[in-house]
C-alpha positions as CSV (number, residue, x, y, z in Angstrom):
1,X,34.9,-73.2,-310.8
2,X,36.6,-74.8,-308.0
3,X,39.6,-72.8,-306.1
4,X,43.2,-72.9,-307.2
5,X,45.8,-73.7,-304.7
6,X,47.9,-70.6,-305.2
7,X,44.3,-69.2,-304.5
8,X,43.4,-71.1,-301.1
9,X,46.9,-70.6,-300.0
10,X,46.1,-66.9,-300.5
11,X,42.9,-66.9,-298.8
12,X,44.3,-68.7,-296.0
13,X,47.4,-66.2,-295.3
14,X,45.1,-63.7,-295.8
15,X,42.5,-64.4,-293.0
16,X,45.7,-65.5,-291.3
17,X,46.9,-62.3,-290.4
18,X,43.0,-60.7,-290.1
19,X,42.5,-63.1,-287.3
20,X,46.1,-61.8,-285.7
21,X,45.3,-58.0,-286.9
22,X,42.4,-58.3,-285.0
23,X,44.1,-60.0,-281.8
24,X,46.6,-56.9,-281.7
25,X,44.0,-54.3,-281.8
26,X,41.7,-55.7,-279.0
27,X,45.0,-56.4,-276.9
28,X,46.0,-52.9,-277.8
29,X,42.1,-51.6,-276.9
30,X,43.2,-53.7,-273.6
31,X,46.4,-52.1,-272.9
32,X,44.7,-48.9,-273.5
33,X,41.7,-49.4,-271.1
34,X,43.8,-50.6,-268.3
35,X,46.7,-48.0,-269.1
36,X,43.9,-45.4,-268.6
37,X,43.1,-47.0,-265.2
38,X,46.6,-46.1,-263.8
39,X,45.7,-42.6,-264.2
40,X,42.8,-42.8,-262.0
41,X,43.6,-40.2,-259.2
42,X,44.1,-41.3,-255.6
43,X,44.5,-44.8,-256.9
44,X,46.1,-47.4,-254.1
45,X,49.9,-48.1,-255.6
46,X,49.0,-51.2,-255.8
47,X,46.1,-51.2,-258.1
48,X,48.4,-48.7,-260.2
49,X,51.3,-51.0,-260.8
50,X,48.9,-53.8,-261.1
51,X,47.1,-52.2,-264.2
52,X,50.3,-51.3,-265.3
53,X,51.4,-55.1,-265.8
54,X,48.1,-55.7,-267.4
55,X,48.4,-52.8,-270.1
56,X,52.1,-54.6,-270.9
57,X,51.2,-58.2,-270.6
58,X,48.3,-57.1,-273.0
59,X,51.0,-55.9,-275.2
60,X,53.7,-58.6,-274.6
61,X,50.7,-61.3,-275.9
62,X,51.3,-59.7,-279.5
63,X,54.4,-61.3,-280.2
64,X,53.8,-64.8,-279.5
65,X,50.6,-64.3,-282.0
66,X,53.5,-63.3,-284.6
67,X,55.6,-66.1,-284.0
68,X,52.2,-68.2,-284.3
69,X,51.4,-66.5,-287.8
70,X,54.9,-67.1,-288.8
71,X,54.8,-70.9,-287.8
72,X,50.7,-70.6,-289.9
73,X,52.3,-69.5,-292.9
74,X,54.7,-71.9,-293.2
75,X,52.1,-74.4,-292.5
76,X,50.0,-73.0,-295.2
77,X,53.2,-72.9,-297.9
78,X,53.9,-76.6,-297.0
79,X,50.4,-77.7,-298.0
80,X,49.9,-80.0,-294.1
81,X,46.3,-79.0,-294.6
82,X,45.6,-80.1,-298.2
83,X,47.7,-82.7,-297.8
84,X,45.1,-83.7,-294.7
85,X,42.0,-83.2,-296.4
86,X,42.4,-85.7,-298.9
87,X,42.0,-88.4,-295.7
């Protein structure tokens, strides 16, 4: 039996936000990793507050992902890509 709409658009939300779930954690693994590189002892200053731009740029990279899925979903409820596939 061939999908619903109300059932694609579901699916589609749904891996939606997987896909930017799974963008936060790895930037988050990220800000972790280099985070835990500023601790390294008898690290140059440098290198310190270089990794420490990293481990916030890896964080501030979430939010335009949000604003992304925001702009997906009302891509999704406006029906641009079944509206496309019928061409």
């Amino acid at each position: 039996m061939p999908e619903s709409i109300e059932q694609r658009k579901r699916r589609r939300k749904r891996d939606a936000v997987r896909g930017v779930v799974f963008f936060a954690l790895l930037q988050l693994c990220c800000a972790i990793a280099f985070g835990a590189l500023c601790c390294i002892p008898e690290l140059p200053h440098w290198a310190v507050v270089l990794f420490g731009v990293l481990a916030v740029l890896s964080l501030a990279l979430v939010i335009p992902a949000v604003l992304v899925l925001k702009s997906r979903f009302r891509e999704i409820e406006g029906g641009e890509l079944d509206a496309a596939a019928k061409y």
